[in-house]
N, C-alpha and C positions, 0 to 999 in steps of 0.2 A: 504494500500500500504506500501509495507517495504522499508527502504531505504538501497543500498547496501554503499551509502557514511556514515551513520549515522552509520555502522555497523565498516567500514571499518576507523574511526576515534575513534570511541569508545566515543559516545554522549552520556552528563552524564542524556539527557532527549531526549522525541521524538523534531524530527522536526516537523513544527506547518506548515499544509497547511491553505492558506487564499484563501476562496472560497464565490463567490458573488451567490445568491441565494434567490428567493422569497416565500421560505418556512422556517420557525425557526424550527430548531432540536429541540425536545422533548427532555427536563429537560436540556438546554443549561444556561450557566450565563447567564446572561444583568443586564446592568444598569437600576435602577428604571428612569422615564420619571424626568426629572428636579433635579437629582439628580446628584453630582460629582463624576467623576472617573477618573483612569487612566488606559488609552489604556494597557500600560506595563505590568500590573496588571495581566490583563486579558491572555494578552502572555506568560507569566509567569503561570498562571494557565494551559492555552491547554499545555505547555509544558511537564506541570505535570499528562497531562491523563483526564482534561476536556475539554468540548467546548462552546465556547463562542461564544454569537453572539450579532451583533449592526446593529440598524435602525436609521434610521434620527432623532429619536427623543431624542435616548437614547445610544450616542454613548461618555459621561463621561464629558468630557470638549468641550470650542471651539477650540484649539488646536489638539483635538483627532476627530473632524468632520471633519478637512481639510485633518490630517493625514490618515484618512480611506476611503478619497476618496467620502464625503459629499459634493463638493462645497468649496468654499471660504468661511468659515464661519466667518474666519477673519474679516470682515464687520460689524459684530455686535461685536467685541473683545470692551469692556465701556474703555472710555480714549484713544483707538486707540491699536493695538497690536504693531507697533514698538514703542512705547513709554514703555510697559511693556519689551517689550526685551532689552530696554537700561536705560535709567537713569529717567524712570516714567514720568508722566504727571501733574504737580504740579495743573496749572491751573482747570486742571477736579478736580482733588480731592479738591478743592476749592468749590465744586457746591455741591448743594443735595447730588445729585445723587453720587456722587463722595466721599461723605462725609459717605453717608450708605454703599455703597462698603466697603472700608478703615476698619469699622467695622469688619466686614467679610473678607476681603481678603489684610492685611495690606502689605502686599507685594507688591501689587500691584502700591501702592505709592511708593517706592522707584526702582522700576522697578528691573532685574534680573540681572544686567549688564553683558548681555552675546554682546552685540555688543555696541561700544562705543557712537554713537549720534543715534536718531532714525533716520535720513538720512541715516544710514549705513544699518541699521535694515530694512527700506524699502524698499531698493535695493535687501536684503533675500527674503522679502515676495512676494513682485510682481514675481521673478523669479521661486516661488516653480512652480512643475509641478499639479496643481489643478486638479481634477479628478473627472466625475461626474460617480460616481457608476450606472450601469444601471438597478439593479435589488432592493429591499427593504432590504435587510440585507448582510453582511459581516458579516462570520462567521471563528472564530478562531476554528480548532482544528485539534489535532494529526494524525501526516501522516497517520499511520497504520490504524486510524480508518474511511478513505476514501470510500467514497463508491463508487463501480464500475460505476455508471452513474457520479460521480461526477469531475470534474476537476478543480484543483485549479489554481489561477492565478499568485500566489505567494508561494514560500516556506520557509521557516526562520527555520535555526538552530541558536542555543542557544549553544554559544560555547567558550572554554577556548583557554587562547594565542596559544597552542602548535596545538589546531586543527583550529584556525582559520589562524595560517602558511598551516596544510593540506588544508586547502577547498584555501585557494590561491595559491596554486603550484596548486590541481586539476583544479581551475578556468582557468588557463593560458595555461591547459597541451596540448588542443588540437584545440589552438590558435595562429593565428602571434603574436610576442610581447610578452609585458610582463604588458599591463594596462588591464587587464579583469577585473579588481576590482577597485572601487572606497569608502572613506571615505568622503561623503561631512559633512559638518553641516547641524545639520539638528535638528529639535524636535527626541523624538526617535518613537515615531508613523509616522512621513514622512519616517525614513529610512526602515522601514519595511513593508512599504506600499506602496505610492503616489510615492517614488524615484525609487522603482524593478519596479511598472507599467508602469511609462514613459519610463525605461530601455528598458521594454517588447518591446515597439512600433520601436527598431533599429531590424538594419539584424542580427547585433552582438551586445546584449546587455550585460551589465557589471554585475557581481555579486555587493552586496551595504554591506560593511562594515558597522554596527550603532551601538544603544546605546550607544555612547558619549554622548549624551546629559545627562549635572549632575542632572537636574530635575527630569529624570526616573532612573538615579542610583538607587534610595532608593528602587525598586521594584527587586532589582535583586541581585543576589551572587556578590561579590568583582570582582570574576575572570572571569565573565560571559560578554561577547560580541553576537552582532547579525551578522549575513551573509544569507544576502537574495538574493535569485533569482529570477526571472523568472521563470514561468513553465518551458517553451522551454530550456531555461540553465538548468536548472534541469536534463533533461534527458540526457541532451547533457553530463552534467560531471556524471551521473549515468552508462553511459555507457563506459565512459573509465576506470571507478574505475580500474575492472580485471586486465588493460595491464598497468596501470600504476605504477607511485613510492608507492604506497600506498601497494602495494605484495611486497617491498622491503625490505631487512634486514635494514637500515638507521631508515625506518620511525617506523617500528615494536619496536626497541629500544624506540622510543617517546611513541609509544603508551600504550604501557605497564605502565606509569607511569602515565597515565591519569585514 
């Protein structure tokens, strides 16, 4: 499937459909069983012309099993996951268990401080939109290389300031208003996942501004942001491309310098 927005922006990669699925594509990535990854990683690859795909088993971190729409995996996060997202868990890292962690993952004792007490941090977690995937894999890969029986449930372009202004003037253009987009906090596997699906389930859902999260920074260019949709929003701003500002002399000046 071609995109006329990805053309009509001048995307410096494909956009990446995310399509749930109980077949694995032949010669797709994945992660080995018990081994670590990052979801971004992989987004970053389909973007690049492969396809990736994750099961329950082998979907990178516990982070990236909630982000992809495994469950609340969070449950098993060792010391507690608002305590890693804020100021750690001294007391665990006191224990065995806690003590062989620290070895391995010493960060994990001083926590990320992305939210100030883990009281704050809990009030994040409990409210993610959790997602139980109905089929055995989610699979990342390039719009173009869709297949006719296939339909994806999510779309993510990979995109710089000047076109992620385009993709939010086309998010609004044939809308009341002017909120058709939103940037929450979020990990950067919730924004391009678990945050568009719950969008999906409105009459009018939002496009999801992400990749703020500094943790998946390291997986991506400087200038690089996400904006994800919806299938349904998908089509909906694929079809106004033609009549909108996007054929206009204003925006054509932006583009060319992308």
């Amino acid at each position: 499937m071609k995109s006329k927005i990805a053309e009509a922006v001048k995307l410096r990669y494909s956009p990446v459909a995310i399509v749930f699925a109980d077949e694995k594509p032949e010669g797709a990535l994945q992660f080995k069983e018990g081994r670590r990854g990052c979801v971004i990683a992989m987004l970053n690859a389909a973007a690049k012309g492969r396809t990736a795909v994750f099961a329950r088993n082998t979907y990178g971190c516990i982070g990236g099993g909630a982000g992809l729409g495994f469950g609340n995996t969070y449950t098993r996060f060792p010391g507690g996951i608002e305590y890693f997202l804020s100021k750690g868990n001294k007391e665990f890292f006191e224990s065995e268990e806690g003590k062989e962690l620290a070895k391995r993952r010493p960060l994990f004792v001083q926590g990320e401080a992305y939210k100030k007490t883990p009281e704050l941090a809990k009030t994040f977690i409990d409210a993610l939109p959790y997602y139980d995937v109905p089929t055995k894999y989610v699979i990342f890969k390039p719009l173009e290389k869709l297949l006719p029986t296939e339909k994806p449930e999510v779309v993510v372009f990979l995109a710089t300031p000047d076109q992620i202004s385009a993709l939010v003037v086309l998010a609004n253009y044939g809308r009341p208003g002017g909120d058709n987009v939103i940037i929450p906090w979020s990990a950067g596997c919730h924004s391009i996942c678990i945050i568009p699906l719950n969008e999906a389930k409105s009459e009018a859902p939002k496009a999801v501004i992400g990749l703020t999260d500094v943790s998946a920074r390291k997986y991506l260019e400087k200038d690089i942001l996400s904006f994800s949709v919806p299938y349904k929003m998908f089509l909906e701003m694929e079809d106004n491309v033609e009549e909108s500002f996007l054929t206009r002399e204003e925006w054509q000046k932006i583009r060319e310098r992308n």
